[in-house]
N, C-alpha and C positions, 0 to 999 in steps of 0.2 A: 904459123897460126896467125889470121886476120883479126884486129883488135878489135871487131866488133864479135868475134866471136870467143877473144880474150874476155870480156868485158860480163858476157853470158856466162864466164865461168866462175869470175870475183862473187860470186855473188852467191852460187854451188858452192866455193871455199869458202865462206864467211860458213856455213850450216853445215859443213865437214861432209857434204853430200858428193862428194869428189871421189872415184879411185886415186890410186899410187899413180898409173900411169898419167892421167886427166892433169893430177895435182903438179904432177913435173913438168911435161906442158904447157902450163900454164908460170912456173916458176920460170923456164926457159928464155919464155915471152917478154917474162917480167923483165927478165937479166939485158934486154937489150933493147924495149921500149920503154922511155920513158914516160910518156904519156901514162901510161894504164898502171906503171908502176906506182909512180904519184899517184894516181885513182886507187890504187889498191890501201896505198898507206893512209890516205886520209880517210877510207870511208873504213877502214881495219881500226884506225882510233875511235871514231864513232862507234863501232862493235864493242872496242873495251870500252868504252865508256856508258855505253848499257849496261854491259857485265858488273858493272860498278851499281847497280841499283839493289837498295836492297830485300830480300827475298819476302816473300809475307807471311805473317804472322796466321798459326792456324785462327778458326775463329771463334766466338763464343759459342755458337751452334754446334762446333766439333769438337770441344771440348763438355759440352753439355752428354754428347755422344758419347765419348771418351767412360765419360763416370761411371754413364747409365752400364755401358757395355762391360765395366769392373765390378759393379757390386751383381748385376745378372748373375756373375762368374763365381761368387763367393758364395759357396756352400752355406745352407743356416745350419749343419751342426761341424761344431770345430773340428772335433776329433776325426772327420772325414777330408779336412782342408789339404788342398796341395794348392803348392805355388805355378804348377807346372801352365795350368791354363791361364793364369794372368799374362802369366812370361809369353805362351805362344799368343796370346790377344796384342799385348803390346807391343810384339816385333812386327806383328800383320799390320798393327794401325801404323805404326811408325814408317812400315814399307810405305803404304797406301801415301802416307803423307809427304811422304820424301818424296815421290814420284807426282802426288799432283803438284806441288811445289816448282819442281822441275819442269817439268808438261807446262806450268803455266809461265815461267821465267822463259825456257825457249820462244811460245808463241809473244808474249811482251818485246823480246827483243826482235820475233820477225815483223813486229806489227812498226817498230819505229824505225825499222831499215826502211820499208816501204812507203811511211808516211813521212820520212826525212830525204827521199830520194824524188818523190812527187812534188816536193817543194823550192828544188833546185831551178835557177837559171837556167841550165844548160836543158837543151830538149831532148838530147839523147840519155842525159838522167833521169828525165822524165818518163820517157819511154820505159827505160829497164824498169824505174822502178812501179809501171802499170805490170812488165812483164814477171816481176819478183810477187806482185798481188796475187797472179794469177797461180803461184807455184805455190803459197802456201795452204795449207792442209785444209785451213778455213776461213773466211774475209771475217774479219772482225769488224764489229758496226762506222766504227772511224775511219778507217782503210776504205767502205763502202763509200761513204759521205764524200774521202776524200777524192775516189775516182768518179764519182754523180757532179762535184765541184768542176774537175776537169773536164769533164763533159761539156758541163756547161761555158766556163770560162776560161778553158786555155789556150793562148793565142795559135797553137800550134793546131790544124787540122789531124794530124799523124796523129798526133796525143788524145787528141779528141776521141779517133776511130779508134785507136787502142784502147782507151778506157770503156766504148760501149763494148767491146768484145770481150773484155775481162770480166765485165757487167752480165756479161751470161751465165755465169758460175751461180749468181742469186737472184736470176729472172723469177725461181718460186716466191719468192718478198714482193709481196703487194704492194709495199712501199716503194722498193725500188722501179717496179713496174712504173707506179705513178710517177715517179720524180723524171724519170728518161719520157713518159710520154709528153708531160709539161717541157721539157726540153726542147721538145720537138720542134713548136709557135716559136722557140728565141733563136733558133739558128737559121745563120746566114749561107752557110756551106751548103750544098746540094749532096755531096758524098758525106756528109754529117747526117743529112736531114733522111738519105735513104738508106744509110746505115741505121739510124733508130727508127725507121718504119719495119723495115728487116727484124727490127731487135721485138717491138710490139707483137708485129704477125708469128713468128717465131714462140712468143712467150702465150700467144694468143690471149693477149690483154683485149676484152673485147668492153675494156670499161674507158677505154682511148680511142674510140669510135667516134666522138665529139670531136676531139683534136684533130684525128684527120680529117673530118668533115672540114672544120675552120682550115686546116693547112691548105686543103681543094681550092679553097673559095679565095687563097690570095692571086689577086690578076696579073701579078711579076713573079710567079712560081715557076720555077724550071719544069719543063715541059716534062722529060724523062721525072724527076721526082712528081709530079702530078699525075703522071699515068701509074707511076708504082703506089701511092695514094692511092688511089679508087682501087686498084687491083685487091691491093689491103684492107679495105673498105669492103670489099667480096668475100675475103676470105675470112674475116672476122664474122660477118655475116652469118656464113654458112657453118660458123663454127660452134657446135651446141655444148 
């Protein structure tokens, strides 16, 4: 096994998203490279040490809920009362709660793998953790922010083209639409700059039509990214 394909699987085993087989494989790896073994145990403490947060409190809202849906249940004459429908009310809501509970402690903890992995020095950290954004269920608004951040300002071009590609996942967000079209006027890359023309035409932002107009009009514009401009400029055009 290639540590870089090691590396794609730390990350599978932290979310138990592993077979038996995968999971030895990858313990194998472990057993005689040190590199990734180190990467495993330092970023496996980071994981318990989320697990260490503590869980949340229901709220006043569902507790409000909570009553309403007790006394619904309370027959007005006594002599008709049974306990039985309380008990099946309160083992459902208890379900319900344990599990959004749960549901939201996973996604919390996926949410500060990937914004504690985007923060790192190393670029191949940075990378995994664009490519860990991309894996979860849902990009949470910070997780967004922080691959719109990367876009804009990470020294690495790789990182850069990674984060627009992950950025496709919520090209429906009009916000983020805008924030990568603004991107556009600040980058110095040519494979940045036609990687988020790609990313507009594709989303068919035709509210970034100004931006490329000004992109057109710089007279040191890479030739290939100014003919892929106007072409974008066509197809947003014709797009109703």
């Amino acid at each position: 096994m290639m540590c870089g394909h090691a590396k794609e699987l730390i990350a599978a085993s932290w979310a138990d998203d592993l077979d038996a087989a995968a999971e030895m494989k990858l313990r194998r790896h472990l057993d005689i490279c040190p590199g990734c073994a180190s990467e495993m145990t330092e970023l496996s403490q980071m994981w318990e040490r989320l697990a260490d947060l503590p869980a949340p409190e229901p709220s006043q809202a569902l507790n409000v809920r909570w009553q309403s849906t007790l006394e619904s249940l309370v027959p007005q004459r006594r002599w008709k009362f049974s306990w039985w429908p309380v008990f099946a009310a309160a083992a459902c809501m208890a379900a319900v709660i344990a599990f959004s509970i749960q549901h939201r402690q996973i996604s919390d903890l996926r949410e500060e793998v990937a914004l504690g992995l985007l923060q790192q020095q190393s670029t191949s950290e940075r990378l995994r953790g664009v490519d860990y954004s991309v894996r979860m269920p849902a990009m949470e608004p910070e997780v967004v922010s922080a691959l719109i951040s990367a876009v804009n300002n990470d020294s690495n071009v790789n990182v850069r083209l990674a984060a627009i590609d992950a950025l496709a996942k919520v090209s429906g967000q009009a916000s983020v639409r805008k924030s990568l079209a603004q991107s556009l006027v600040r980058q110095d890359s040519p494979m940045v700059q036609a990687a988020l023309i790609g990313y507009v035409v594709d989303s068919r932002d035709r509210q970034a039509l100004g931006t490329l107009h000004e992109l057109e009009a710089r007279p040191n514009l890479n030739p290939a990214v100014r003919q892929k401009a106007s072409e974008a400029v066509r197809q947003l055009t014709e797009y109703r």
